[in-house]
N, C-alpha and C positions, 0 to 999 in steps of 0.2 A: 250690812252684807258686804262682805270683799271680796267678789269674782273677777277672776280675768277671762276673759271673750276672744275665741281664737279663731281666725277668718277662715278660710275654703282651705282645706290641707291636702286634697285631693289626690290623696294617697304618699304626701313630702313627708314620710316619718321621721325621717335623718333632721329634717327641721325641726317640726312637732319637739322632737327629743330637745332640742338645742334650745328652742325658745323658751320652753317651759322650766329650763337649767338656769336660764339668763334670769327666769321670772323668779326665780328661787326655789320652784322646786325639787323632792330629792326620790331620785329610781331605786333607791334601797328593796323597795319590796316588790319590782318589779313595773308598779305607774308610779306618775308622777304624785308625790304630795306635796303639801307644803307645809313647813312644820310650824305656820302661824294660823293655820286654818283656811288660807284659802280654798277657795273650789275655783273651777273650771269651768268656763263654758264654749260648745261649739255652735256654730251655724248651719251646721250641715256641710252638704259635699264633703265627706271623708274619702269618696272613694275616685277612682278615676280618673285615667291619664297619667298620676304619678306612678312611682316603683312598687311603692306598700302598701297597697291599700287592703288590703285583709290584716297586717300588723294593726294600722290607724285602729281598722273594727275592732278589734282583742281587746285594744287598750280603751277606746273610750265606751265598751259596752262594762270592761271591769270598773273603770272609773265612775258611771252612772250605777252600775249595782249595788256599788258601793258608798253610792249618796254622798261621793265626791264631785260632780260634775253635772250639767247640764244637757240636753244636748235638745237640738231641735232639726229635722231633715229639710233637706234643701231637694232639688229637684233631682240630680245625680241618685243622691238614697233615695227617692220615689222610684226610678226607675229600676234600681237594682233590688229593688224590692218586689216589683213586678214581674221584671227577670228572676227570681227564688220562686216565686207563685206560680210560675211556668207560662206567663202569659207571654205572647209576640211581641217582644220588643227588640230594637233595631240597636243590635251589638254593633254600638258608631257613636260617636262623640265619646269616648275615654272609656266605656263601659268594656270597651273590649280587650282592655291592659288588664280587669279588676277579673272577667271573667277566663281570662290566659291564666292570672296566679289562681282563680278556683278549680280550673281547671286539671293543674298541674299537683294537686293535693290529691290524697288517697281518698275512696269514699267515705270512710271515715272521718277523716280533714273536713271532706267537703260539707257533711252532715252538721259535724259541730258549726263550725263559723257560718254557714247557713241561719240553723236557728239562733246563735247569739244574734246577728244583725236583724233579724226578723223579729225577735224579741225585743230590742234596742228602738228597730223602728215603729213596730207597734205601741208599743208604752211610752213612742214621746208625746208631746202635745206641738198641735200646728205651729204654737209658738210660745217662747214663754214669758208671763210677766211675773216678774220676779221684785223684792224689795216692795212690798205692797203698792206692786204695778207702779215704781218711776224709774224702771227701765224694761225694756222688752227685747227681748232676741225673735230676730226672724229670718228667716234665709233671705229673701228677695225684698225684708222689708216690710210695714203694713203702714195704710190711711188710718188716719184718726180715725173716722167713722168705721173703720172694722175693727175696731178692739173691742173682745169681748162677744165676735162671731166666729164662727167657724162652716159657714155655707160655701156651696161652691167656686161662689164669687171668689170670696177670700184665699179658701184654698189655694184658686192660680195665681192669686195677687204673692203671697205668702211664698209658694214653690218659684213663681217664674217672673216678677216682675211686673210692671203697667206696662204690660206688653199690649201691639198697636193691630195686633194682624196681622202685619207687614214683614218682610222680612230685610236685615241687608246684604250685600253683595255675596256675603260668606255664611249663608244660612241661617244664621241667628235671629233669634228676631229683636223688631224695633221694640226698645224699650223708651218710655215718659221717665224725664227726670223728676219721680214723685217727691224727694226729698225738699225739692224746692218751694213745692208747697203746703208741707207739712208744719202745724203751728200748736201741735199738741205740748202738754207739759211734760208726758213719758219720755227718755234718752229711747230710742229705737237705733239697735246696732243690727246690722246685716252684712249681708259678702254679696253674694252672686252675678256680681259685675265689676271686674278686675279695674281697679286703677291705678296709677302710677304711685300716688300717697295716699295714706289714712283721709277721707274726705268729711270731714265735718261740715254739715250745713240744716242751720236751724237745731233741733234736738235728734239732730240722726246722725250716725255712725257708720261710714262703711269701712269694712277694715277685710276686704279683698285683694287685696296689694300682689295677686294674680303670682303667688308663689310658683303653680306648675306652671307657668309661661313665664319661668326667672326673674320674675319680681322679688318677693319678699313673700315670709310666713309672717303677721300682726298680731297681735294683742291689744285687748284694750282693757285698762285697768281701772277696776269701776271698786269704789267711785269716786279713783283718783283723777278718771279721764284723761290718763296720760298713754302713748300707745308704744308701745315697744317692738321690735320688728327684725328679724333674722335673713338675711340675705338667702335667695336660692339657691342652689346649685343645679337649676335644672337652664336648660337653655334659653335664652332672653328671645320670645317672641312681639314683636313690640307693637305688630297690630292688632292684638290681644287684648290692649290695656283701651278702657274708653277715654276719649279725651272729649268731655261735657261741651266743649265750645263747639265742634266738628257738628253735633245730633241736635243743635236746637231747630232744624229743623223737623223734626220728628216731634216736641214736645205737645 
């Protein structure tokens, strides 16, 4: 299996476009393909806080239709999933850029890309393992011991991280650096927590490299395990990025 793994895009399509150019794919028919067979996979958070985040939805629910691509939802697509369902949720942390461009669409517009993304999000799976399970895509991540669960334990592990309860200074919450104790034989690549480089440690992957806080859009190229990474163009926020040394107290 030869997929590349594409971190939090969060609505960076102008990246999305560029990285996947760099990766060798070609927009001939409108997505990306590759004319060696790769596929694609994403981590979630397609949508929010970037410019395009209903372009990002187009392209990778065609790309998945079309059993070119992977895809697995992150916490971002939980919520705006929730927000389609018509539930109360709180248009605040990026959801309120995604739901400004659904906005601005006729009702028609709004109907279609509605059910693709609902469609997209329902048919993914919590997480995937792929390559007969020796690597696994997860938004925030998973423990050895929950592979091959899908209870609600996992659920928030998988969506949000080893979150503590707790929160820090800037709302978010404390997250455990789980990857440090991870000693499975599965590669596990995820995003949901922006860092400055691709951070490898043990058999995990994170490849968040916090593109909407002008970092980088990442790839990881399996299973060359080499990661490729296209500069921002959004603005550099740099207390965005986690620095692991800063939160061992938290662990």
């Amino acid at each position: 299996m030869n997929i590349d793994i594409i971190g939090d895009i969060h609505g960076c399509y102008a990246e999305f476009v560029a990285l996947t150019k760099t990766l060798g794919y070609k927009w001939e028919s409108g997505i990306p393909i590759h004319p060696k067979g790769r596929k694609l996979g994403f981590v979630g958070d397609l949508t929010d806080r970037g410019p395009q985040s209903l372009q990002t939805i187009e392209t990778v629910y065609s790309l998945v239709e079309n059993e070119l691509a992977y895809y697995v939802p992150g916490n971002h697509c939980n919520k705006l999933y929730r927000f389609f369902l018509g539930r109360n949720v709180q248009i605040t942390h990026g959801l309120e850029t995604t739901v400004a461009e659904y906005k601005a669409l006729s009702l028609t517009e709004q109907e279609t890309i509605k059910k693709k993304f609902m469609t997209l999000y329902e048919q993914a799976p919590l997480y995937a393992r792929l390559d007969d399970g020796k690597v696994i895509i997860a938004h925030a991540g998973i423990r050895q011991e929950y592979i091959g669960r899908r209870d609600k334990k996992v659920q928030t592990f998988v969506l949000y991280g080893d979150i503590t309860g707790e929160t820090n200074p800037d709302g978010t919450p404390v997250r455990r650096d789980w990857a440090k104790h991870y000693h499975g034989v599965a590669w596990i690549v995820y995003g949901h927590t922006p860092v400055q480089a691709p951070r490898f440690v043990n058999r995990t992957v994170n490849i968040d490299t916090g593109c909407v806080f002008g970092g980088a859009l990442t790839a990881l190229r399996y299973p060359e395990m080499e990661t490729v990474s296209i500069p921002s163009s959004m603005p550099y926020v740099p207390e965005k990025f986690r620095s692991f040394a800063e939160k061992r107290a938290h662990e």
